[in-house]
N, C-alpha and C positions, 0 to 999 in steps of 0.2 A: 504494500500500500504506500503514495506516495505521499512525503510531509507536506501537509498544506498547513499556510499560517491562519487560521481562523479568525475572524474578526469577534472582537468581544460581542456584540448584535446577534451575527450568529450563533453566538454559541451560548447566549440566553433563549434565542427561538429553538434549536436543537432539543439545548436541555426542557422546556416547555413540550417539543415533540415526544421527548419520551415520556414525560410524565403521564399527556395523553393516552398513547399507546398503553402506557403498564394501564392506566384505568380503564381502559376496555379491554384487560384480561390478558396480556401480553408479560410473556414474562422479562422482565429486566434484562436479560442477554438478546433476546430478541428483539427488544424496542432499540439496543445500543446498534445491534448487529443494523438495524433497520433507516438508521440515521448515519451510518457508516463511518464508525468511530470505534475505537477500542472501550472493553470497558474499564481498563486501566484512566483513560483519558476523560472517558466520561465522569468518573468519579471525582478525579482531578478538579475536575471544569466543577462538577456539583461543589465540590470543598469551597472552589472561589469563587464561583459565579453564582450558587446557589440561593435563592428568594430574590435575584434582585431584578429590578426592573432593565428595559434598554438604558433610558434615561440615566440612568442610577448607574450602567455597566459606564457608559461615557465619562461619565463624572467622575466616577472611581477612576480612572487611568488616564483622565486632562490633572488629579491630584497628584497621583503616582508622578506624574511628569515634572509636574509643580514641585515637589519634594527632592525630586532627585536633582534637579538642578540646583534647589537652595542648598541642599547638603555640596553640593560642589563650589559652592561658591563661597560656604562656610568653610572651607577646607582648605580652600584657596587663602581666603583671608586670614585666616590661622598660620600658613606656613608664611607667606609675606610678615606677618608680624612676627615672629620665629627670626628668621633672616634678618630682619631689621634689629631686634636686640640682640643679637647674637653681633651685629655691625658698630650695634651704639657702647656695647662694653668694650670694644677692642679686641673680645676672643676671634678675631679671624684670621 
């Protein structure tokens, strides 16, 4: 099977297709099997995508975004201050 990058959207509609499927009597390998995903992956997706809405999947990962850059900028500005008193004692 070949790696496809899944879009958060999808894979709240996915996860929603199987929930349907298992409730009209389908068992959970077969609803994963039927949506074309492992059910390693499905599980996956349930642990992080599970009860949320699209809206709500978007929003989760424009924050992820959001985060990960500040932490990079906070890292930055740490080590630049670092360098700098390391410059203003004379230990260089």
């Amino acid at each position: 099977m070949p790696n496809k990058k899944h879009k958060p959207e999808e894979i709240v509609a996915k996860l929603r297709q199987v929930d349907v499927l298992v409730s009209q009597g389908r068992s959970v390998a077969e609803a994963v099997r039927a949506i074309g995903v492992t059910q390693f992956t499905y599980y996956r997706w349930r642990k992080e995508y599970g009860g949320l809405k699209g809206s709500q999947v978007k929003r989760l990962k424009d924050l992820e975004k959001e985060n990960e850059r500040l932490l990079k900028a906070v890292s930055d500005l740490t080590l630049e201050k670092l360098i700098l008193s390391e410059a203003a004692s004379g230990n260089f």
